[in-house]
PDB file with one MODEL, atoms N, CA, C and O in Angstrom:
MODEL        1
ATOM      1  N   UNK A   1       2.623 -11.438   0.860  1.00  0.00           N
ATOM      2  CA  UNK A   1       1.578 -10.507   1.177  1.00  0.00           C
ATOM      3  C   UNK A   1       0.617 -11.201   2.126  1.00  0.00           C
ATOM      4  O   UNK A   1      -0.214 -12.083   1.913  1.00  0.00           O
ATOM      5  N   UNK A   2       1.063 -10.368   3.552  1.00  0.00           N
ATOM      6  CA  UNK A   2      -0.513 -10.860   4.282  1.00  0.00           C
ATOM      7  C   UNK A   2      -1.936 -10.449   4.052  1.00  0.00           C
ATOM      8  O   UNK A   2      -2.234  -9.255   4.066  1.00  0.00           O
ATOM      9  N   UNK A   3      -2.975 -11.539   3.809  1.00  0.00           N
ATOM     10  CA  UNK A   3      -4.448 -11.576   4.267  1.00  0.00           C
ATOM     11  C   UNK A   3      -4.697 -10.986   5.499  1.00  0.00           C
ATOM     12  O   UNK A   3      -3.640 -11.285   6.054  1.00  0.00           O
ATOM     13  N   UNK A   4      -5.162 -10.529   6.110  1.00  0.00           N
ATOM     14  CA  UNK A   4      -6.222  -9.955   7.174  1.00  0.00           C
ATOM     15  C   UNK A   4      -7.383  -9.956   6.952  1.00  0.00           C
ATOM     16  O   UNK A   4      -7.556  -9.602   5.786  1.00  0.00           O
ATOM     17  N   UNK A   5      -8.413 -10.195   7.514  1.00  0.00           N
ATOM     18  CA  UNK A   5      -9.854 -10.329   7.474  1.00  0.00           C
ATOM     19  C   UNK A   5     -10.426  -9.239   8.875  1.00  0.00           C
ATOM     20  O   UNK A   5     -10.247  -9.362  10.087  1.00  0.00           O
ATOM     21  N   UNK A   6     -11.005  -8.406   8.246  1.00  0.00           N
ATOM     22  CA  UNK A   6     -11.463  -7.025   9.304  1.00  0.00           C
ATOM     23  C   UNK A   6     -12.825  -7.472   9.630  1.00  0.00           C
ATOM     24  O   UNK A   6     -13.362  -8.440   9.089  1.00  0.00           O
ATOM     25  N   UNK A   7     -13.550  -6.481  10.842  1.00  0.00           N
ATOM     26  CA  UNK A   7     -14.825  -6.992  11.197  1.00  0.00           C
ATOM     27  C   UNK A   7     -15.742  -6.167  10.129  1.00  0.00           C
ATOM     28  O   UNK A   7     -16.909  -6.521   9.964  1.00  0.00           O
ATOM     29  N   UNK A   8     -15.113  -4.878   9.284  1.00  0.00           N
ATOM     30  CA  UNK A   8     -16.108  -4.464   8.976  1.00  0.00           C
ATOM     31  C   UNK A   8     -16.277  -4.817   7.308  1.00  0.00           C
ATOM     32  O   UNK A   8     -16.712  -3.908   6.601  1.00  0.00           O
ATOM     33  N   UNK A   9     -15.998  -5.897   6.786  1.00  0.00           N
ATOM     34  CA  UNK A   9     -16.378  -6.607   5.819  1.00  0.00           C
ATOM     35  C   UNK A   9     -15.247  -6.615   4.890  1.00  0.00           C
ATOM     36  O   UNK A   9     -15.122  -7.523   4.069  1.00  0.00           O
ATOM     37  N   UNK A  10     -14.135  -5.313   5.014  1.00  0.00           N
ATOM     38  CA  UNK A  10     -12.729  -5.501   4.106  1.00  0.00           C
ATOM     39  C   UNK A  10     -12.025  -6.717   4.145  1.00  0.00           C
ATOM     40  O   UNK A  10     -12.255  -7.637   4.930  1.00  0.00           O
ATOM     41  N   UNK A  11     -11.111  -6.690   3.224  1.00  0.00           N
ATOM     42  CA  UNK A  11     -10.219  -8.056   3.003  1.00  0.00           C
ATOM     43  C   UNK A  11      -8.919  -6.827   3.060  1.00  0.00           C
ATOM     44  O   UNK A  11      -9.049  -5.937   2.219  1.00  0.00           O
ATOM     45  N   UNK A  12      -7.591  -6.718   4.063  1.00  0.00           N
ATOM     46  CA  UNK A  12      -6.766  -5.985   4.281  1.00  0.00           C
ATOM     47  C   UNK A  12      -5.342  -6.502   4.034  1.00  0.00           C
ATOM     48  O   UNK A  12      -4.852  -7.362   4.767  1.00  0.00           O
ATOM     49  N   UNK A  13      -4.561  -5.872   2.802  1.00  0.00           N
ATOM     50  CA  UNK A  13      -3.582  -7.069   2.417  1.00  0.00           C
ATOM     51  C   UNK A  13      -2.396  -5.937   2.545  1.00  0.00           C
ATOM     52  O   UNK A  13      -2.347  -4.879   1.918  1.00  0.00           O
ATOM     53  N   UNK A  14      -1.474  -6.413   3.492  1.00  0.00           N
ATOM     54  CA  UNK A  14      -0.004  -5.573   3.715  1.00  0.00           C
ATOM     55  C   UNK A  14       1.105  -6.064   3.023  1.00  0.00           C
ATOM     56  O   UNK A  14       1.534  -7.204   3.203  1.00  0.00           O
ATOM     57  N   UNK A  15       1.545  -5.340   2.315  1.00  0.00           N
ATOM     58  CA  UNK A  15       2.760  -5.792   1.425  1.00  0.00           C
ATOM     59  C   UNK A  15       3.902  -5.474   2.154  1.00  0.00           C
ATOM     60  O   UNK A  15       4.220  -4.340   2.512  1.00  0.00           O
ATOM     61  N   UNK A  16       4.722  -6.867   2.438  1.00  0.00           N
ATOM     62  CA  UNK A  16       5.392  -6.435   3.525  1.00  0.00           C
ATOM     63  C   UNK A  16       7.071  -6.344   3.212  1.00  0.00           C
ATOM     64  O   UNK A  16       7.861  -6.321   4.155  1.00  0.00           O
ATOM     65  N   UNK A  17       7.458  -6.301   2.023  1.00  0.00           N
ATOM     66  CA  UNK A  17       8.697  -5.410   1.436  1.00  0.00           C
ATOM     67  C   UNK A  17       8.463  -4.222   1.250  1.00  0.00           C
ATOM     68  O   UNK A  17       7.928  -3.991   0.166  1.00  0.00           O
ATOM     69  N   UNK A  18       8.680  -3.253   1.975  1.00  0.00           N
ATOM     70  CA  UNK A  18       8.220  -1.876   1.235  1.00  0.00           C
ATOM     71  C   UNK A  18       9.212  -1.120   0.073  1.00  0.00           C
ATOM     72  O   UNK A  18       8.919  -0.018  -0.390  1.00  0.00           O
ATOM     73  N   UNK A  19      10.378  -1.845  -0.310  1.00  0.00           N
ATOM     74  CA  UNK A  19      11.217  -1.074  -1.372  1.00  0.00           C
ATOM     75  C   UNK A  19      10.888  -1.842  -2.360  1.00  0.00           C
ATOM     76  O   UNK A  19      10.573  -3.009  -2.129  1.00  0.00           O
ATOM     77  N   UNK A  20      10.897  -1.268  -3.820  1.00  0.00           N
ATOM     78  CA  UNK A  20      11.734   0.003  -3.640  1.00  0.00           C
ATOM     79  C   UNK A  20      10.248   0.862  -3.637  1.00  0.00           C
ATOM     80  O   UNK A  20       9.134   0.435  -3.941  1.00  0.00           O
ATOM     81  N   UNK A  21      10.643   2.211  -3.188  1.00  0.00           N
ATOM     82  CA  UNK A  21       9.093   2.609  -3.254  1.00  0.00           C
ATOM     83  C   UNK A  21       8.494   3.467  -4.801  1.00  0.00           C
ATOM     84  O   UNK A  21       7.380   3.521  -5.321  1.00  0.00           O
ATOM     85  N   UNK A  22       9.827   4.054  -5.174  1.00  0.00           N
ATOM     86  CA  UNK A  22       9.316   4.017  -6.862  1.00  0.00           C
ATOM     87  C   UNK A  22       9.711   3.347  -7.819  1.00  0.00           C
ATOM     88  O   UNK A  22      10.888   3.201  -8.148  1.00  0.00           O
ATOM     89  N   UNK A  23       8.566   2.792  -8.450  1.00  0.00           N
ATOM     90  CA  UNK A  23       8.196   2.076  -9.152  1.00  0.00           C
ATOM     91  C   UNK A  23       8.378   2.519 -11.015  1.00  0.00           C
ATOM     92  O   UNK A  23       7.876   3.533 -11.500  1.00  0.00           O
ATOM     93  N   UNK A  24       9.054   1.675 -11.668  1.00  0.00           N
ATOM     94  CA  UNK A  24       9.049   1.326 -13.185  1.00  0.00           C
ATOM     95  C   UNK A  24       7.585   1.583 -13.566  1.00  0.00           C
ATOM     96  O   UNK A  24       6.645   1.510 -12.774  1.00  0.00           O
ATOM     97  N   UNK A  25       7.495   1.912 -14.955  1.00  0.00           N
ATOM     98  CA  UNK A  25       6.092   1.239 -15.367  1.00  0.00           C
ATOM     99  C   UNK A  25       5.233   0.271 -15.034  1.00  0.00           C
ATOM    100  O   UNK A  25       4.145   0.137 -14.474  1.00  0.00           O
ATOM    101  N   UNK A  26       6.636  -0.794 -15.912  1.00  0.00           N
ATOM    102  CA  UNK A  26       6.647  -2.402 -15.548  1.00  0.00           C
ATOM    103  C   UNK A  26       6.212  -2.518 -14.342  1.00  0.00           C
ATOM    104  O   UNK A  26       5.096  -3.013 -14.183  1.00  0.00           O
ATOM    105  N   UNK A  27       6.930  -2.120 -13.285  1.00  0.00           N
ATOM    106  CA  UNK A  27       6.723  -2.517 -11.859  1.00  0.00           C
ATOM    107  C   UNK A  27       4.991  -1.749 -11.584  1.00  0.00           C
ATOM    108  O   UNK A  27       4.128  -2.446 -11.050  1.00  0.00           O
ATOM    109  N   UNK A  28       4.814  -0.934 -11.825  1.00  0.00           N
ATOM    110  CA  UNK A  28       3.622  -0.491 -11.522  1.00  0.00           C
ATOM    111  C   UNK A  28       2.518  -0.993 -12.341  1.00  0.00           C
ATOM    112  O   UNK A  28       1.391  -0.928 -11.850  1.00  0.00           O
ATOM    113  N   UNK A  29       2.695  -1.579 -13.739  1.00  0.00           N
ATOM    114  CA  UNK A  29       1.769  -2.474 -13.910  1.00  0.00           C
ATOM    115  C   UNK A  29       1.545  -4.284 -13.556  1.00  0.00           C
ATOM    116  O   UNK A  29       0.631  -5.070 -13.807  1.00  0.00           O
ATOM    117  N   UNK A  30       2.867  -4.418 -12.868  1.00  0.00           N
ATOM    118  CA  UNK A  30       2.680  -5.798 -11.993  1.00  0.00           C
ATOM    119  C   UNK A  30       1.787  -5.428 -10.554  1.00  0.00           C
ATOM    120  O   UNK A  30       0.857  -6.014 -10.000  1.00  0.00           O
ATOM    121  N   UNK A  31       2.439  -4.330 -10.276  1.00  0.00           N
ATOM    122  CA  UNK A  31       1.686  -3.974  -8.795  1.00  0.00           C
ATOM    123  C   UNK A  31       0.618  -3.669  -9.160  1.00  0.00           C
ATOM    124  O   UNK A  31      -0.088  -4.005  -8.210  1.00  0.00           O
ATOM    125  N   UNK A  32      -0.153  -3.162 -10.057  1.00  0.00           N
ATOM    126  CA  UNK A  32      -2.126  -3.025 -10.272  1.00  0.00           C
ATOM    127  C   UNK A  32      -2.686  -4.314 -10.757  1.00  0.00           C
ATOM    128  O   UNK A  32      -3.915  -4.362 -10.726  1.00  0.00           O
ATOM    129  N   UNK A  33      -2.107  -5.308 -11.170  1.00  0.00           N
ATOM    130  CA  UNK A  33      -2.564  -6.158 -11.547  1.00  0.00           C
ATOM    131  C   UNK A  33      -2.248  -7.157  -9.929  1.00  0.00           C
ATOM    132  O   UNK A  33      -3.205  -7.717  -9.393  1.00  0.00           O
ATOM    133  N   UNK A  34      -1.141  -7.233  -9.451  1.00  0.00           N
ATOM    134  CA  UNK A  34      -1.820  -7.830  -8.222  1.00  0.00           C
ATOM    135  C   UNK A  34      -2.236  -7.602  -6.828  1.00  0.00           C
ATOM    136  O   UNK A  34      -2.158  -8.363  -5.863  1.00  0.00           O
ATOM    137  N   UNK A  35      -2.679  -6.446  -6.911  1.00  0.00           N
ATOM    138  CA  UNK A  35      -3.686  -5.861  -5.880  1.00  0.00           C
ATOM    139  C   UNK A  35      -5.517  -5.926  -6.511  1.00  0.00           C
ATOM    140  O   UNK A  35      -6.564  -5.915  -5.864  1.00  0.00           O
ATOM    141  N   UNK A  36      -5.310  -5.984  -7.791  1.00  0.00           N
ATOM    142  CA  UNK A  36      -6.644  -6.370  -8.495  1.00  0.00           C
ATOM    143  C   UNK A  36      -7.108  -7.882  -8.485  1.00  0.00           C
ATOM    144  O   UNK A  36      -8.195  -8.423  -8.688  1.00  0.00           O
ATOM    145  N   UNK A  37      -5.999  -8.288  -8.205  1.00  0.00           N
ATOM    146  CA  UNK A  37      -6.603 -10.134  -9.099  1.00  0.00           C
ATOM    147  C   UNK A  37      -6.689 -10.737  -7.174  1.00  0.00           C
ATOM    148  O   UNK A  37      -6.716 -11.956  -7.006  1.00  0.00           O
ATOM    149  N   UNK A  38      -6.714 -10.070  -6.257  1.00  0.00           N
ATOM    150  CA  UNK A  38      -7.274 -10.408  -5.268  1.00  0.00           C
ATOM    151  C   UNK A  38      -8.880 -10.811  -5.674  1.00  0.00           C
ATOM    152  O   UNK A  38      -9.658 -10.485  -6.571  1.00  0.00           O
ATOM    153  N   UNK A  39      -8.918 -11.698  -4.505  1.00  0.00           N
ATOM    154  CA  UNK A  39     -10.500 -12.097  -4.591  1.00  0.00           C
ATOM    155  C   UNK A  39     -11.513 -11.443  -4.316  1.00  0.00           C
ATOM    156  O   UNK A  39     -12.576 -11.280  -4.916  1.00  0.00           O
ATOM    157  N   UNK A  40     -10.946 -10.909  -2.935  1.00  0.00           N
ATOM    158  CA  UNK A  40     -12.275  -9.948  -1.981  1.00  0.00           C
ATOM    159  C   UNK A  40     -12.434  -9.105  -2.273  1.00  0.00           C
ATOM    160  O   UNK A  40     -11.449  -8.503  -2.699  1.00  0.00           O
ATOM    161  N   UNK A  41     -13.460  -8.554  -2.281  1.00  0.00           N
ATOM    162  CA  UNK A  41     -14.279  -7.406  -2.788  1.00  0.00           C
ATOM    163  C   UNK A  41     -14.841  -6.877  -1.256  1.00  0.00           C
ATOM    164  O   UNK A  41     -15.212  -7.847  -0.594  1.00  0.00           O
ATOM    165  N   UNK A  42     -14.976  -5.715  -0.612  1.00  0.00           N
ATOM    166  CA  UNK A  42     -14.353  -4.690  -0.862  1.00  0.00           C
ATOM    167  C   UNK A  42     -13.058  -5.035   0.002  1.00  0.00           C
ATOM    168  O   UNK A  42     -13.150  -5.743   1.004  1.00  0.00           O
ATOM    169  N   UNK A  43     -11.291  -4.257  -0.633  1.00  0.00           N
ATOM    170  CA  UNK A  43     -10.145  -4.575  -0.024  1.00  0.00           C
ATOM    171  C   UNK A  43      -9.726  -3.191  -0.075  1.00  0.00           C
ATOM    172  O   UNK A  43     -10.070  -2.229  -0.761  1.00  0.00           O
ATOM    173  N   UNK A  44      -8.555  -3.440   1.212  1.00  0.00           N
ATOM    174  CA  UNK A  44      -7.899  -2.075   1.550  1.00  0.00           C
ATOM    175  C   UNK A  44      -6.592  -2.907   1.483  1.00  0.00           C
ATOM    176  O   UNK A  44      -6.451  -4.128   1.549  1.00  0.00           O
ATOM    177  N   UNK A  45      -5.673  -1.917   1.333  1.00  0.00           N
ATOM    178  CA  UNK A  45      -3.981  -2.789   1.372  1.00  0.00           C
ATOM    179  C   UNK A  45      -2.808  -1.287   1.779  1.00  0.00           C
ATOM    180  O   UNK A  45      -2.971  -0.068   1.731  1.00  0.00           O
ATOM    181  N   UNK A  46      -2.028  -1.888   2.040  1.00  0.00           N
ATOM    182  CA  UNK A  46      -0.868  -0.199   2.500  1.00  0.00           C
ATOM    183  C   UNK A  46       0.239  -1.014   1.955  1.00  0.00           C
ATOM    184  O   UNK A  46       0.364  -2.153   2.406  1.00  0.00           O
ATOM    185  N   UNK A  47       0.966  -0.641   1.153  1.00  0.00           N
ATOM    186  CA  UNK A  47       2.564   0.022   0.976  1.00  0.00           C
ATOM    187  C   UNK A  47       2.960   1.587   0.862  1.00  0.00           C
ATOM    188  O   UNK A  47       2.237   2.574   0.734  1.00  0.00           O
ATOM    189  N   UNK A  48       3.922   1.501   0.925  1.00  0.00           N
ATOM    190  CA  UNK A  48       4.720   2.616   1.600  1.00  0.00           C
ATOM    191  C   UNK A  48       5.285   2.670  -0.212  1.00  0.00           C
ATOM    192  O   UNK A  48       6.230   1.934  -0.497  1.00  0.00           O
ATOM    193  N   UNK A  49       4.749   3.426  -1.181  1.00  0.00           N
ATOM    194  CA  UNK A  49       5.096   3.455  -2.348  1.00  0.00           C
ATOM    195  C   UNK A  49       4.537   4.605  -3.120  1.00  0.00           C
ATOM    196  O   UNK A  49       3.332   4.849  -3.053  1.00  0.00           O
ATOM    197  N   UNK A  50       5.540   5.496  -4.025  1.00  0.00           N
ATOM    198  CA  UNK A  50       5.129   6.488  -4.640  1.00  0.00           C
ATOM    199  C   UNK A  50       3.760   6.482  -5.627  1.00  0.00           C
ATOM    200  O   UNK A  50       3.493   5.361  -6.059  1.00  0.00           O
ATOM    201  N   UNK A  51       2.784   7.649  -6.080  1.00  0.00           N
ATOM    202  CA  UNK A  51       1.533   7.227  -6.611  1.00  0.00           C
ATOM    203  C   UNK A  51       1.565   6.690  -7.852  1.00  0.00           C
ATOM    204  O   UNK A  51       2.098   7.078  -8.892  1.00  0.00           O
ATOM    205  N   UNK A  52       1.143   6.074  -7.681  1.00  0.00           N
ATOM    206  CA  UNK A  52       0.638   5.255  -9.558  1.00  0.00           C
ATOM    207  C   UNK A  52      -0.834   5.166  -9.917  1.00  0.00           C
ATOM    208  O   UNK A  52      -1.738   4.629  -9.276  1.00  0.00           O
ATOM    209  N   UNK A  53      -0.892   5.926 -11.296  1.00  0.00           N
ATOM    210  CA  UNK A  53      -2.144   6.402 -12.011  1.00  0.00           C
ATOM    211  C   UNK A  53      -2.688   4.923 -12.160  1.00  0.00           C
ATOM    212  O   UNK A  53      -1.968   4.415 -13.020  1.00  0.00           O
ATOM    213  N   UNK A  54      -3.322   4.286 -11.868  1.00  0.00           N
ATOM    214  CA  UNK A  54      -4.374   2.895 -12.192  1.00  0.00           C
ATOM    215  C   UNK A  54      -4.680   3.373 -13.347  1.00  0.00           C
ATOM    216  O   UNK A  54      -4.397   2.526 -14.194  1.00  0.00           O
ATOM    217  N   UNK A  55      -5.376   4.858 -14.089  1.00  0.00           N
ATOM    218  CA  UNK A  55      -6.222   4.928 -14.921  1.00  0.00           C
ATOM    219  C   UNK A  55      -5.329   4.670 -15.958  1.00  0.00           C
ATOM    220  O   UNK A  55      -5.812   4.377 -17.052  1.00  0.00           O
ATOM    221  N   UNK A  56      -3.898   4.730 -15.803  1.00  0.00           N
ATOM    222  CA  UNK A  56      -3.114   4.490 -17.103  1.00  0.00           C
ATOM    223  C   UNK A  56      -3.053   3.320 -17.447  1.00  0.00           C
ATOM    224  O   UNK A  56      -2.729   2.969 -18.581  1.00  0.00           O
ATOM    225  N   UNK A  57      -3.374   2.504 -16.461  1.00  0.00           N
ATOM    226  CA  UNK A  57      -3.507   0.940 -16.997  1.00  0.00           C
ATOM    227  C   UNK A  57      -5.098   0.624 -16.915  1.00  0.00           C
ATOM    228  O   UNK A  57      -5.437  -0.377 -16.284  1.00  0.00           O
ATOM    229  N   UNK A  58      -6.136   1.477 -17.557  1.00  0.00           N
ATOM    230  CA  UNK A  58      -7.015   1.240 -18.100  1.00  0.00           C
ATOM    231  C   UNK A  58      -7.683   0.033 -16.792  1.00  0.00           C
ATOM    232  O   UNK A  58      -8.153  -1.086 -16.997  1.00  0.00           O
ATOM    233  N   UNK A  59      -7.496   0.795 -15.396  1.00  0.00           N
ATOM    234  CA  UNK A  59      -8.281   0.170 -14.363  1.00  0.00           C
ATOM    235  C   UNK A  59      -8.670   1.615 -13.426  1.00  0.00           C
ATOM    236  O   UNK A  59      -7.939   2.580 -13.202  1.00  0.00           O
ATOM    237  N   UNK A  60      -9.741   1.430 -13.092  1.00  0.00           N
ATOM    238  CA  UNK A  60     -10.409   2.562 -11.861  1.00  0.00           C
ATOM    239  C   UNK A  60      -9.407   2.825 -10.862  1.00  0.00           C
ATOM    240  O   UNK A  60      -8.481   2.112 -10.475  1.00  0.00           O
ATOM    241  N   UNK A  61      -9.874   4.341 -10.410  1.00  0.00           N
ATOM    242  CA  UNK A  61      -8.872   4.364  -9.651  1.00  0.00           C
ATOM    243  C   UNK A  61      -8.847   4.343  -7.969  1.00  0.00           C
ATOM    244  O   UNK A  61      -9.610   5.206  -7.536  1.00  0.00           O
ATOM    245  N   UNK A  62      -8.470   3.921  -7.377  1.00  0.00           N
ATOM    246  CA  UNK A  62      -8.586   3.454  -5.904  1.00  0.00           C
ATOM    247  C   UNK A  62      -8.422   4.849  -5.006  1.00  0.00           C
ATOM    248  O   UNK A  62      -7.984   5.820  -5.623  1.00  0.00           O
ATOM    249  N   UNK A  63      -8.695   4.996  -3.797  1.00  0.00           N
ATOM    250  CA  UNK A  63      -8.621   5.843  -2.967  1.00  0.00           C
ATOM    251  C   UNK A  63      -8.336   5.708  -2.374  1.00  0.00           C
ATOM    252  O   UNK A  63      -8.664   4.927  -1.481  1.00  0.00           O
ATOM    253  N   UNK A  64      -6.840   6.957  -2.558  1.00  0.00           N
ATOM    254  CA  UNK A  64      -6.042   7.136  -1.713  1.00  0.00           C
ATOM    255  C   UNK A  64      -5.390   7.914  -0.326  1.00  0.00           C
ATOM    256  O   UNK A  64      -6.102   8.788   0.168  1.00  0.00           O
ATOM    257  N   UNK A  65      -4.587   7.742   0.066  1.00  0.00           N
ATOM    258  CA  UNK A  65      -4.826   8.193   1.415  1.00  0.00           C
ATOM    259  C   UNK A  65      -3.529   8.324   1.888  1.00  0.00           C
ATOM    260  O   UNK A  65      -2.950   7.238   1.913  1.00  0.00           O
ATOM    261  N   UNK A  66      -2.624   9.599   2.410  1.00  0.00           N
ATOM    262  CA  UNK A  66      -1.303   9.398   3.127  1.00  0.00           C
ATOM    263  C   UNK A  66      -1.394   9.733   4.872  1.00  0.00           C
ATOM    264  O   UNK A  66      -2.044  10.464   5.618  1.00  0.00           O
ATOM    265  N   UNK A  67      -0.433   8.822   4.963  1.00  0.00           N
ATOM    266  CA  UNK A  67      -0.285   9.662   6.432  1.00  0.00           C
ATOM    267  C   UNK A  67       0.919  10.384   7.111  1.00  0.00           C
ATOM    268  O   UNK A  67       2.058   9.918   7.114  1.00  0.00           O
ATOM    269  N   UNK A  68       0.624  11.354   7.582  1.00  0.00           N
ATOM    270  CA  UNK A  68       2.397  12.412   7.671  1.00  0.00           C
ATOM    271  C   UNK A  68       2.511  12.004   8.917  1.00  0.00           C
ATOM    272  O   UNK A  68       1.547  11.539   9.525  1.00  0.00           O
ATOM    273  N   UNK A  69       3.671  12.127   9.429  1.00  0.00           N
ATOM    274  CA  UNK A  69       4.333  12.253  10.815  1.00  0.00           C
ATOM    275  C   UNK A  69       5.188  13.774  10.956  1.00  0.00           C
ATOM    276  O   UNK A  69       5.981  14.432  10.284  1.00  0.00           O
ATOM    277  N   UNK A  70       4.512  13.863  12.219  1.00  0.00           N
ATOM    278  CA  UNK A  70       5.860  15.191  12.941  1.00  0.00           C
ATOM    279  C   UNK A  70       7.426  14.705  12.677  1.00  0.00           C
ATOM    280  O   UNK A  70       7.682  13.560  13.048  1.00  0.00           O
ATOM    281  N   UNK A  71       8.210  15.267  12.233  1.00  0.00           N
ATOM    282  CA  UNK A  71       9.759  14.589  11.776  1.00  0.00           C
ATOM    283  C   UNK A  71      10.141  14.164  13.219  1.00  0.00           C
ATOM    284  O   UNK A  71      10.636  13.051  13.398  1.00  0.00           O
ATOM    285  N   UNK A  72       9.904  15.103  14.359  1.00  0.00           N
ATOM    286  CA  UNK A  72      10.685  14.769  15.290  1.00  0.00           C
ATOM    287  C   UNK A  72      10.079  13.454  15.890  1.00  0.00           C
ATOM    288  O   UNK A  72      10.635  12.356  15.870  1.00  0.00           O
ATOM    289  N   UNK A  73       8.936  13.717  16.390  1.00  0.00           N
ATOM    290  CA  UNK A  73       7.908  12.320  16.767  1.00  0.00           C
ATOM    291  C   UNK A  73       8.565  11.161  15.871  1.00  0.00           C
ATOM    292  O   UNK A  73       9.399  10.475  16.462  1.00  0.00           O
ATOM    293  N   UNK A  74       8.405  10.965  15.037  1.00  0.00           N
ATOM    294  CA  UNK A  74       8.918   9.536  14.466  1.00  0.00           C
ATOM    295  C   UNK A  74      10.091   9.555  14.316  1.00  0.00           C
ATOM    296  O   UNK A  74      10.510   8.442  13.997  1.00  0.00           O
ATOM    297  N   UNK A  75      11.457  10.905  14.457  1.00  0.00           N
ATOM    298  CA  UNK A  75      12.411  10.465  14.815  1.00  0.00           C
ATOM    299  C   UNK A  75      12.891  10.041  16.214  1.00  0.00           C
ATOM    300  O   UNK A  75      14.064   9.824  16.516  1.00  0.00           O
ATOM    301  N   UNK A  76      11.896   9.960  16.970  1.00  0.00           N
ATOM    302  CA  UNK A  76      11.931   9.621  18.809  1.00  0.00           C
ATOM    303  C   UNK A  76      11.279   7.972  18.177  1.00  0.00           C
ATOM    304  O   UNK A  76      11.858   6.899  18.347  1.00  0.00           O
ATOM    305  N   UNK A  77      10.063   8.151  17.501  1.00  0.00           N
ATOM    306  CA  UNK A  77       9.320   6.458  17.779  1.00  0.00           C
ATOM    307  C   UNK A  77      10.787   5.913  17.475  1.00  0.00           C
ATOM    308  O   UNK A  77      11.372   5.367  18.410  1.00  0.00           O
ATOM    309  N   UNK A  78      11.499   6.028  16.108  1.00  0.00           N
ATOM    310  CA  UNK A  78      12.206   5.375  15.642  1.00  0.00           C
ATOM    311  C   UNK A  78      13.555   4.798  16.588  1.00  0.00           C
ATOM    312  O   UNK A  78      14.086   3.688  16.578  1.00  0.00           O
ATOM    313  N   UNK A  79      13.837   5.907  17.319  1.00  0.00           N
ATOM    314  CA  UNK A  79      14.765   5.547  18.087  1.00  0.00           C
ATOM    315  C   UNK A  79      14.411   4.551  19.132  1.00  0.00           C
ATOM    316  O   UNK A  79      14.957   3.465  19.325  1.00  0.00           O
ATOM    317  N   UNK A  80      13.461   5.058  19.747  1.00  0.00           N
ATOM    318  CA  UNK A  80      13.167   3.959  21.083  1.00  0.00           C
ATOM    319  C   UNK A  80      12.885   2.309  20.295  1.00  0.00           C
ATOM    320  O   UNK A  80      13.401   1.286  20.746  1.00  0.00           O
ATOM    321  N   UNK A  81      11.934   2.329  19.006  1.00  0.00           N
ATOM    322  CA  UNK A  81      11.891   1.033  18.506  1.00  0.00           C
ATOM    323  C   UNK A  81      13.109   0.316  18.104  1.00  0.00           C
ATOM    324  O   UNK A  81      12.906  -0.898  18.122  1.00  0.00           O
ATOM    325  N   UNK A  82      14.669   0.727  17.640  1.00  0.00           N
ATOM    326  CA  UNK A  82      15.428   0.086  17.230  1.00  0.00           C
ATOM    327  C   UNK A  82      16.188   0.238  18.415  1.00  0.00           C
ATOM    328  O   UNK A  82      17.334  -0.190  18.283  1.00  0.00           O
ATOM    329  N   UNK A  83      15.889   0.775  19.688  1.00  0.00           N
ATOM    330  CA  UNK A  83      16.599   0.682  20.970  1.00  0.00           C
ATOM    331  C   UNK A  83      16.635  -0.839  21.638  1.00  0.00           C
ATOM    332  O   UNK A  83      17.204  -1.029  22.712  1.00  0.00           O
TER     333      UNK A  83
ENDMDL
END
């Protein structure tokens, strides 16, 4: 997991395996516990992973955020990038 340090005071951490994207229990209470036991206060982070309730593991819950693509648009980015 990369660190990033932003100008506007976040600590920005990219998890850079994105599978699998749904997650076990298990797996979803390893993944809240280490996006929590980061240091920086305030942090933003992105995986590409189905939602998981924080409140079920008796932690607050973070705000979330998706982003859609036009199918065709990112089936063009996709092509030209693995071109």
């Amino acid at each position: 997991m990369d660190c990033i340090f932003q100008d506007n005071h976040f600590t920005h951490y990219r998890f850079g395996k994105p599978d699998p994207r749904h997650l076990t229990e298990s797996e979803q209470k390893i993944h809240v516990n280490r996006v929590l036991s980061k240091p920086y206060r305030p942090l933003s982070y992105d995986r590409h992973v189905h939602f998981i309730d924080f409140s079920a593991f008796n932690e607050s819950m973070p705000i979330w955020f998706s982003i859609m693509r036009d199918p065709i648009d990112k089936f063009v980015s996709r092509y030209y990038y693995n071109r």
